[in-house]
C-alpha positions as CSV (number, residue, x, y, z in Angstrom):
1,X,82.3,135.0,69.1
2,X,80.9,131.3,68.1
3,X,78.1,130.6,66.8
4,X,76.9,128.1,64.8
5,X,79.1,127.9,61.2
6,X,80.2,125.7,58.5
7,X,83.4,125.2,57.1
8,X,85.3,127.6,59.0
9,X,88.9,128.1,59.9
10,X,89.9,128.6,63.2
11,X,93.5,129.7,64.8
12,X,94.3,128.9,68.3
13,X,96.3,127.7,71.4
14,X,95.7,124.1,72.8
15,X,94.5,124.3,76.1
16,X,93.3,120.9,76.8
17,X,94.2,117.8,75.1
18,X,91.8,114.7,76.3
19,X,92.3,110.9,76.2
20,X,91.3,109.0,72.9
21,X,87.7,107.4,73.9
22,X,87.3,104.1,71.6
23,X,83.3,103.1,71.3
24,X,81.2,100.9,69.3
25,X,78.9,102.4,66.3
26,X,75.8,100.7,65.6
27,X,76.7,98.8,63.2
28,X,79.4,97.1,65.3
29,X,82.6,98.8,64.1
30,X,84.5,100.4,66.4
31,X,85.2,104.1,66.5
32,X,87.4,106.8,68.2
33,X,86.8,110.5,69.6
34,X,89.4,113.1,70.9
35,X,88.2,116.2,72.3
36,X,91.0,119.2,72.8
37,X,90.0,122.8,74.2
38,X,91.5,125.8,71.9
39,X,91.7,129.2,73.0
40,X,92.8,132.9,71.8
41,X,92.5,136.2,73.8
42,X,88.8,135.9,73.1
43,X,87.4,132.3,74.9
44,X,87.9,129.5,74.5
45,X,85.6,126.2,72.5
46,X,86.1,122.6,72.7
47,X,87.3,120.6,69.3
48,X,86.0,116.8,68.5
49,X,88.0,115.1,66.7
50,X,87.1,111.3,65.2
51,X,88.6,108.4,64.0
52,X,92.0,108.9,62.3
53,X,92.6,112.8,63.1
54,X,92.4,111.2,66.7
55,X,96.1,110.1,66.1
56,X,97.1,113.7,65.4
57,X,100.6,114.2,67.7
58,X,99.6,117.6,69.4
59,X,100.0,118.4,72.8
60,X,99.1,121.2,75.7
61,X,100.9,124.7,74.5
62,X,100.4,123.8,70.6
63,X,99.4,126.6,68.1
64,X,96.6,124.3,66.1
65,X,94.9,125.8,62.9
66,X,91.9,124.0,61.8
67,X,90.5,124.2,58.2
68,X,87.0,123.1,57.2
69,X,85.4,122.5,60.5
70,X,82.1,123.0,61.6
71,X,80.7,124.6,64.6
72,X,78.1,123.1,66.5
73,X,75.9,124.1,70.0
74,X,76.9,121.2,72.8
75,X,75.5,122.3,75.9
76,X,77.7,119.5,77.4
77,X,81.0,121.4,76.0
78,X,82.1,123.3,79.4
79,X,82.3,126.6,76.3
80,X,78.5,126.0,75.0
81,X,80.0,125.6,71.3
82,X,81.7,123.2,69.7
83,X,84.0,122.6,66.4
84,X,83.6,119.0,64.9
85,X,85.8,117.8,62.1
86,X,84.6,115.8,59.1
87,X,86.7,113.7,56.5
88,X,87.5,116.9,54.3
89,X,88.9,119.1,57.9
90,X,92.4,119.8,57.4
91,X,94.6,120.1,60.6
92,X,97.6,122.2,61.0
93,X,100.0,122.1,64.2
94,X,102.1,125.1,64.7
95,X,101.6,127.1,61.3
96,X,103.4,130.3,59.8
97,X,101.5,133.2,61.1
98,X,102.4,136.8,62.2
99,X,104.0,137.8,65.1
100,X,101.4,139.5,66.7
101,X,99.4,136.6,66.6
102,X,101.6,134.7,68.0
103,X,102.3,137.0,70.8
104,X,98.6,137.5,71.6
105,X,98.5,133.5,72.0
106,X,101.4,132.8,73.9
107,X,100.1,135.3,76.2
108,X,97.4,133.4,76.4
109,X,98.9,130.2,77.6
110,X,101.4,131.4,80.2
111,X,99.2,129.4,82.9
112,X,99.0,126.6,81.6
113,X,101.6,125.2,83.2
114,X,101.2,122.3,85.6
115,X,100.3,123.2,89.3
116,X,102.4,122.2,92.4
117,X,100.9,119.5,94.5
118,X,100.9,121.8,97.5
119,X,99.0,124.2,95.7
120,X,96.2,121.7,95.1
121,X,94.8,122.3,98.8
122,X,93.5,125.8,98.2
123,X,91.2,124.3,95.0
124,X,87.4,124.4,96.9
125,X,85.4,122.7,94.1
126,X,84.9,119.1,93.5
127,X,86.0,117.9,89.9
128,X,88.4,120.9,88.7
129,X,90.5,119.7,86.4
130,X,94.6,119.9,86.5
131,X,97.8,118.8,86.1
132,X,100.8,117.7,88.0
133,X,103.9,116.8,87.6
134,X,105.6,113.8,90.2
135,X,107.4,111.2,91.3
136,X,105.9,108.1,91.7
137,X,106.6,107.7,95.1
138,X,104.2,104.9,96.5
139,X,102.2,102.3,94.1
140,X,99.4,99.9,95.3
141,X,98.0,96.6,93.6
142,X,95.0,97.1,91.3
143,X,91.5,96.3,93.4
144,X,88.5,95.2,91.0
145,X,85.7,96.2,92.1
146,X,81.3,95.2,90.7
147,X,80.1,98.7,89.5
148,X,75.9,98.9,89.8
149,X,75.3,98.1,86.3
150,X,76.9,95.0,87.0
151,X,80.0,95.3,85.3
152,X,83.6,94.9,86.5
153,X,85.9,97.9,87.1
154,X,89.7,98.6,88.1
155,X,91.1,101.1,90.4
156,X,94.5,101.6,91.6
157,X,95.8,104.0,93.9
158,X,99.5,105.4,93.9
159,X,101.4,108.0,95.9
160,X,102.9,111.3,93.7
161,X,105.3,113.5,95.0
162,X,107.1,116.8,93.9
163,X,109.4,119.3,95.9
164,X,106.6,120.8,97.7
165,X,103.8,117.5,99.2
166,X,102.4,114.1,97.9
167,X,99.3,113.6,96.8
168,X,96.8,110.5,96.6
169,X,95.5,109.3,92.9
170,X,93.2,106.8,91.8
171,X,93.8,105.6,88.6
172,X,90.5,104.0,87.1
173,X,89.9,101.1,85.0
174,X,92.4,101.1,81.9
175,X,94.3,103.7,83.5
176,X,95.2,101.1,86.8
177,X,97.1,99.3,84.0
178,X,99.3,102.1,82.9
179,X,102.8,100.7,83.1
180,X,104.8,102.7,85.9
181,X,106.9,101.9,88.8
182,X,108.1,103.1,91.9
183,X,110.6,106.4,91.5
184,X,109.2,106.9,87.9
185,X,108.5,110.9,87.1
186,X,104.8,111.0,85.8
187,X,102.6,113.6,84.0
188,X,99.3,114.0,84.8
189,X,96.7,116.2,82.5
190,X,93.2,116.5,83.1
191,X,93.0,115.1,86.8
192,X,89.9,116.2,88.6
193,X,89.8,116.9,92.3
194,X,88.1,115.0,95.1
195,X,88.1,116.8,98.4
196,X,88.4,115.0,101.7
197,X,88.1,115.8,105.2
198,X,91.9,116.8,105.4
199,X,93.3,116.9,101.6
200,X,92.6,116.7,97.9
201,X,93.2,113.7,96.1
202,X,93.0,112.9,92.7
203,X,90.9,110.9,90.0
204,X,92.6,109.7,86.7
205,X,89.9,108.6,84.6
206,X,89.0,107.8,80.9
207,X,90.0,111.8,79.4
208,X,92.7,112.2,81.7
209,X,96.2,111.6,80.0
210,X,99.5,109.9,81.7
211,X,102.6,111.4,79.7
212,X,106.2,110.8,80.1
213,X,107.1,114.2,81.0
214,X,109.9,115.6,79.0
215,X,113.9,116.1,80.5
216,X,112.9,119.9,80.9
217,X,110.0,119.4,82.9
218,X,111.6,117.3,85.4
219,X,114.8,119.2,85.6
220,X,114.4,120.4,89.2
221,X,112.1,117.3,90.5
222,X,113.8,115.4,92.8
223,X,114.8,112.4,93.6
224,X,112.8,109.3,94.8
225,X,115.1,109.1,97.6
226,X,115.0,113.3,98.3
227,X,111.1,112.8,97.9
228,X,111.3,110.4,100.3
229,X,112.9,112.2,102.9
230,X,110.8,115.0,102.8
231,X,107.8,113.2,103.3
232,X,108.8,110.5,105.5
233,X,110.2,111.3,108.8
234,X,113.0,108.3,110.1
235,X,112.6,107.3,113.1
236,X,114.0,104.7,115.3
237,X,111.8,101.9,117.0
238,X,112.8,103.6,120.5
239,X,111.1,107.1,119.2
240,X,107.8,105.8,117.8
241,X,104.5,107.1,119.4
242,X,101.1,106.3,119.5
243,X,99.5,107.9,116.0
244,X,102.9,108.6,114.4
245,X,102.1,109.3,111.1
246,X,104.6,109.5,107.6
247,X,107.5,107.6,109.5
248,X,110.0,105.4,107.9
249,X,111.1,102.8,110.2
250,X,114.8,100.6,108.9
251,X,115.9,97.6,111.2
252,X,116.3,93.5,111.0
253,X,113.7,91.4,111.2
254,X,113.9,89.1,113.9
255,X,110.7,86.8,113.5
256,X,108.3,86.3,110.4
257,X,105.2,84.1,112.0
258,X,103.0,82.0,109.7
259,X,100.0,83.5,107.9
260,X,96.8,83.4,109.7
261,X,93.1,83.3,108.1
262,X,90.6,84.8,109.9
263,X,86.9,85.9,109.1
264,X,86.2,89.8,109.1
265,X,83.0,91.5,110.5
266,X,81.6,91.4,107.2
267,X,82.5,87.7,106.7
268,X,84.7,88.2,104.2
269,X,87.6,86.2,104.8
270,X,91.1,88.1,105.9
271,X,94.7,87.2,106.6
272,X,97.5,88.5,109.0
273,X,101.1,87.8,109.6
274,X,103.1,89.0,112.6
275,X,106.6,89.6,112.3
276,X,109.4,91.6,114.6
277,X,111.1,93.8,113.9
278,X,114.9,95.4,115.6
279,X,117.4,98.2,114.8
280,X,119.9,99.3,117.8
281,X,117.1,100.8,120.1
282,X,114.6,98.2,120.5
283,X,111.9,96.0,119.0
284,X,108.4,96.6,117.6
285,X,106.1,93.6,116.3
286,X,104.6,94.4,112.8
287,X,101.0,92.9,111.8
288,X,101.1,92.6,107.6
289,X,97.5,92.4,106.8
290,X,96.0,90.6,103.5
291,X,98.3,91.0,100.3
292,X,101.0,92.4,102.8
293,X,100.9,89.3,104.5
294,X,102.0,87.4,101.3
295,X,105.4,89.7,102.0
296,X,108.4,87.1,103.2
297,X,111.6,88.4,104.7
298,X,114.4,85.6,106.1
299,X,115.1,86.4,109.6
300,X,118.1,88.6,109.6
301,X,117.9,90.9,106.3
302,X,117.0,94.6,106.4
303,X,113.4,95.9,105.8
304,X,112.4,99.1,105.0
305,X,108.5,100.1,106.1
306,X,107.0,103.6,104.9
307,X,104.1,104.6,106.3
308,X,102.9,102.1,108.7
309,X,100.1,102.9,111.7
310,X,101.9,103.4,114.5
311,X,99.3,101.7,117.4
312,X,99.3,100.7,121.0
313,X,98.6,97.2,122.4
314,X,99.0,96.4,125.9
315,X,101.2,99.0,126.4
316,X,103.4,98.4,124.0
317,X,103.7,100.5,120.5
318,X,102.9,98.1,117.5
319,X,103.1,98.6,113.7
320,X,99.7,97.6,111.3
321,X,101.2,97.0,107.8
322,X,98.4,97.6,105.8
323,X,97.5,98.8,101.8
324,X,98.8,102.3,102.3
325,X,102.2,101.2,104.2
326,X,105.1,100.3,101.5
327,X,107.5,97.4,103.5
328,X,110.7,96.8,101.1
329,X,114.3,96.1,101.3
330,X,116.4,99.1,102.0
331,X,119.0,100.1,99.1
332,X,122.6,99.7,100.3
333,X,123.1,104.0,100.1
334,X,119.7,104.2,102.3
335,X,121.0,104.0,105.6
336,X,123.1,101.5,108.0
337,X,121.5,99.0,109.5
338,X,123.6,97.0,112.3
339,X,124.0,93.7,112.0
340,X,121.4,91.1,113.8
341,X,124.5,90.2,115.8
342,X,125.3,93.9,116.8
343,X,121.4,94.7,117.3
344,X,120.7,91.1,119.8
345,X,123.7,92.0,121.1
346,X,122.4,95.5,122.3
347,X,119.0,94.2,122.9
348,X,119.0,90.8,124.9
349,X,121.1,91.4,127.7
350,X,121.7,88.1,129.5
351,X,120.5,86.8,133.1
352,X,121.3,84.5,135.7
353,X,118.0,82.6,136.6
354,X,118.1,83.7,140.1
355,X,118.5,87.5,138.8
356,X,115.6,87.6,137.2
357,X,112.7,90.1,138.1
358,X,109.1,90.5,137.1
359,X,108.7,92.6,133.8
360,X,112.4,92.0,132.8
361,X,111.7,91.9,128.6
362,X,113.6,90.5,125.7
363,X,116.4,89.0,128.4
364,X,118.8,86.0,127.3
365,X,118.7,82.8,129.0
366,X,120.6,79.8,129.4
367,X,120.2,76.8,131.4
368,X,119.5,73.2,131.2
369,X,115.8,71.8,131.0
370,X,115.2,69.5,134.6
371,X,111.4,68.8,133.9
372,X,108.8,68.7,131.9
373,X,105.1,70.0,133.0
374,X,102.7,68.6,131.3
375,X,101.9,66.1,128.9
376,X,99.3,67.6,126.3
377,X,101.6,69.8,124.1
378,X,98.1,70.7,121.2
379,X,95.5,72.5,122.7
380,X,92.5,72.9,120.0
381,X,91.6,77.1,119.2
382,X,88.8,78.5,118.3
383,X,90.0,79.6,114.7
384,X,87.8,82.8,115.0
385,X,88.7,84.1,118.2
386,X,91.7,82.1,118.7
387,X,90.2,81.1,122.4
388,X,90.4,77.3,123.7
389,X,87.1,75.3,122.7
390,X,86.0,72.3,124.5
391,X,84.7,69.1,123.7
392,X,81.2,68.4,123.9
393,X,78.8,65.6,123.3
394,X,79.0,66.5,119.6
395,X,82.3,68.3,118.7
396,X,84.2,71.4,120.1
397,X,82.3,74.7,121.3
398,X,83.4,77.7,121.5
399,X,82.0,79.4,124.7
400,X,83.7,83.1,123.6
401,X,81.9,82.6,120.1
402,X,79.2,80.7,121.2
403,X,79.3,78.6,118.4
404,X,80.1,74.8,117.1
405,X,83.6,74.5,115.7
406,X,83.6,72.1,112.8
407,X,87.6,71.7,112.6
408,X,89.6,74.0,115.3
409,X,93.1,75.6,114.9
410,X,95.9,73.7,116.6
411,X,98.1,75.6,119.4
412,X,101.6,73.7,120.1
413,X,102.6,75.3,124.1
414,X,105.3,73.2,125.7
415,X,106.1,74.1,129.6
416,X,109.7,73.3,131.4
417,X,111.2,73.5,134.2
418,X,114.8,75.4,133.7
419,X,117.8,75.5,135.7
420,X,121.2,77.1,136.1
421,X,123.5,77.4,139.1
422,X,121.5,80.4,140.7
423,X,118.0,78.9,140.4
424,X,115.3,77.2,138.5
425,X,112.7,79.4,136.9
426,X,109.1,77.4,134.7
427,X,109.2,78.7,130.8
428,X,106.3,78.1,128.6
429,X,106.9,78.2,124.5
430,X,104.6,78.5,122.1
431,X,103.5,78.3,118.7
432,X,107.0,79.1,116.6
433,X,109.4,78.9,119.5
434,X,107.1,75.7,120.8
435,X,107.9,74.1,117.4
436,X,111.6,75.4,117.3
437,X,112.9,73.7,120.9
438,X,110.6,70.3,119.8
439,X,112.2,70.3,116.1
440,X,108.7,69.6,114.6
441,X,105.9,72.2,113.2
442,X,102.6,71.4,114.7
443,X,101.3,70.0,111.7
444,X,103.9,67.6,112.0
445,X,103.0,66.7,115.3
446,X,98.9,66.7,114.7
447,X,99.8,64.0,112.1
448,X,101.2,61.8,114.3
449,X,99.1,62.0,116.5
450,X,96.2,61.2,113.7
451,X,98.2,58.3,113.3
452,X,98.6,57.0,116.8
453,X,95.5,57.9,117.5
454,X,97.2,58.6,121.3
455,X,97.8,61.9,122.2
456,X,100.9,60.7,124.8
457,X,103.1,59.4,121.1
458,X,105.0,62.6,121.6
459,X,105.7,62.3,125.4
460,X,108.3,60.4,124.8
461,X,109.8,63.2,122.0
462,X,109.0,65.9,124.8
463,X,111.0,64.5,127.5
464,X,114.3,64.1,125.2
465,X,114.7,67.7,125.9
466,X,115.3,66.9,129.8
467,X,118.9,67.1,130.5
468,X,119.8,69.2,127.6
469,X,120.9,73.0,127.9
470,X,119.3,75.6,126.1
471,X,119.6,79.0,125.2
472,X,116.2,81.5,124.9
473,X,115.0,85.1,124.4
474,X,112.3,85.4,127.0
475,X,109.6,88.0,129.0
476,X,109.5,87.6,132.7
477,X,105.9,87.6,134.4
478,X,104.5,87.0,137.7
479,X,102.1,84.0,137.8
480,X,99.2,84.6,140.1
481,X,97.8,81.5,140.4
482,X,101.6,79.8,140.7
483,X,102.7,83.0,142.6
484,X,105.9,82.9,141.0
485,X,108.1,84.8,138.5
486,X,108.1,82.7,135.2
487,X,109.2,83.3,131.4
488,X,107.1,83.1,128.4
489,X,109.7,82.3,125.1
490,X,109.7,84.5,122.4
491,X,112.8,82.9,120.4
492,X,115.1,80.1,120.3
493,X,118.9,80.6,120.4
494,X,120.3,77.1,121.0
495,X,120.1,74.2,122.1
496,X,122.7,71.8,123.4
497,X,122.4,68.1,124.0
């Protein structure tokens, strides 16, 4: 029944309480504004609220009795009217009034309840508002971003769960800065849809609230760790699959490689890191890309990843570690993880030289090192493609790229001859486990060489290893051109004068 009034008093039941908006007046003081949505069992109208009634404590569910407001048209409202308080509007939460009132208003918010995040998948419109109540269950790094106008903006994205799905929510610009954390139970009013291709997600912007929800509301949420395990399926390295999707994957890390830079197709500059990973079943490498490439584990403790992408390269199952993949270390009650002892002891079985086969993988070796082949042990790369370049009249080309590289990567590959009492065998190392056997990082050994100015200075460091017995992890191959089974290193054991 609104139309426009002045100085009336209204009764009603807070449907919708909005975010306080701060803004500049004209004169260059700054203002607030609140806007709330009341209802009663005959509509509903939207209330303004400025400047210090903003700080009013009311909340979703509140009976709210306003004296000395006037309503006004808005067309932008959502109820075509609004009320708009003035310095002389007096605010009451939760007054004395008569039972039947108070039925007929309680009736009227029996749905406003928060939805379950399940239930947000049968919502068909764009931009309906709701709320939810979660766990936090996966939280990303803030991303800036240049808006048209110019101006700089903030977005983060985090994971909420409850006992019936997970959700996706982008929290926008002073709302990526609300302080929360991992396994934190969050309240979310005023979220507005966005439908995908498979799912809803959620936008948190400027009205929308974040609220500590209260000990009654989160009395049947579960756990982080229950959340988990409803969302995330565990699985061992042995059972992933091509396109696995919401797996949890626990084991050792056996390797963490260097970062690399690279440029992307847009020529933005990027960075990846491989690492390997092992539980009791087998070993998958891992590619961390950008921030999670700034991740560093020791080789030996536990890792936890959630979510990875679960791809195939060269016929072999790989993880991508990207934004949307969590990579921690597992909490002591999360699950056993064997030992690095117990799990190379289960995957590196040992050989003889002379038992080796083509494709034998991940096999233990020991012998002693009878010859060196080779004596160039830095090959330049093309730092884009990571192919060799070659030296021109002018500097290095790359003939994959097709272009002039000004300062090329440097690849450290060092080839022996191997021997035991059964046979001898050729093994090739490179990069980490070229560096390991030598005792020197390749920047080590560019620098000398700088300083020689004679690539042959480290022959003489090359050929101490002749005589002395080693112990490897390996992959067998057949060499065409050689026509001969050989062993490409993947780690150092030990080495023994």
């Amino acid at each position: 029944d609104a139309h426009e009034m002045r100085n009336v008093t209204l009764i009603g039941l807070v449907s919708k309480v909005y975010d306080t908006i701060t803004f500049e007046r004209d004169d260059g003081t700054t203002g607030k504004v609140k806007s709330m949505e009341l209802e009663d069992d005959t509509g509903a109208i939207r209330l303004t609220l400025w400047n210090e009634d903003t700080e009013i404590d009311v909340k979703k569910g509140d009976i709210l009795k306003i004296i000395g407001g006037n309503i006004e048209f808005d067309d932008y409202s959502g109820t075509n009217y609004r009320v708009n308080t003035n310095w002389n509007t007096k605010l009451i939460i939760n007054p004395p009034i008569d039972q039947e009132m108070k039925d007929k208003l309680n009736e009227v918010g029996k749905y406003l309840k928060p939805m379950k995040i399940n239930d947000l998948n049968k919502i068909e419109d764009d931009g309906e508002e709701v709320d939810i109540i979660g766990r936090v269950v996966n939280l990303y790094e803030p991303n800036e971003f240049q808006r048209d106008d110019g101006t700089t903006g903030m977005v983060r994205t985090a994971e909420i769960a409850d006992d019936s799905g997970m959700v996706r929510v982008s929290l926008w610009d002073n709302k990526a800065e609300h302080q929360m954390k991992e396994g934190d139970a969050l309240k979310i009013e005023n979220a507005r849809t966005r439908l995908g291709d498979y799912q809803v997600d959620l936008s948190v912007g400027k009205t929308s609230r974040l609220i500590e929800p209260t000990e009654e509301e989160i009395k049947d949420l579960p756990s982080l760790k229950d959340v988990e395990s409803m969302i995330y399926q565990s699985k061992k390295i042995k059972e992933l699959a091509e396109g696995d999707r919401d797996v949890s994957i626990f084991g050792r890390v056996l390797s963490m490689g260097e970062p690399t830079q690279f440029t992307k197709s847009d020529g933005s500059a990027g960075i990846v890191r491989s690492m390997e990973i092992a539980d009791d079943t087998g070993v998958v490498r891992a590619s961390l890309w950008d921030d999670q490439a700034n991740t560093s584990f020791k080789e030996g403790e536990a890792v936890k990843i959630d979510n990875p992408r679960v791809n195939m390269r060269n016929d072999r199952v790989e993880l991508s570690v990207g934004r949307t993949t969590i990579i921690t270390k597992p909490a002591e009650d999360e699950t056993s993880v064997p030992s690095l002892d117990e799990i190379e002891g289960k995957l590196y079985p040992s050989k003889n030289i002379g038992d080796i086969e083509e494709g034998n993988q991940s096999i233990k070796v020991t012998g002693e090192v009878v010859d060196i082949r080779g004596n160039k042990i830095l090959f330049e790369m093309c730092p884009n493609c990571n192919k060799r370049v070659n030296w021109a009249e002018d500097g290095y080309i790359c003939d994959i790229c097709g272009e002039k590289i000004e300062k090329p990567n440097m690849l450290m590959i060092i080839s022996l001859m191997l021997e035991d009492d059964t046979g001898t065998i050729s093994i090739t190392f490179f990069r980490k486990a070229a560096e390991e056997i030598l005792g020197m990082t390749t920047t080590e050994a560019e620098e000398i060489i700088a300083t020689t100015g004679d690539e042959g200075s480290l022959e003489e460091k090359v050929g101490d290893l002749v005589g002395r017995q080693i112990t490897v992890i390996a992959d067998a191959s057949f060499d065409e051109y050689n026509e001969e089974v050989r062993l490409n290193a993947r780690k150092m054991v030990d080495v023994k004068l």
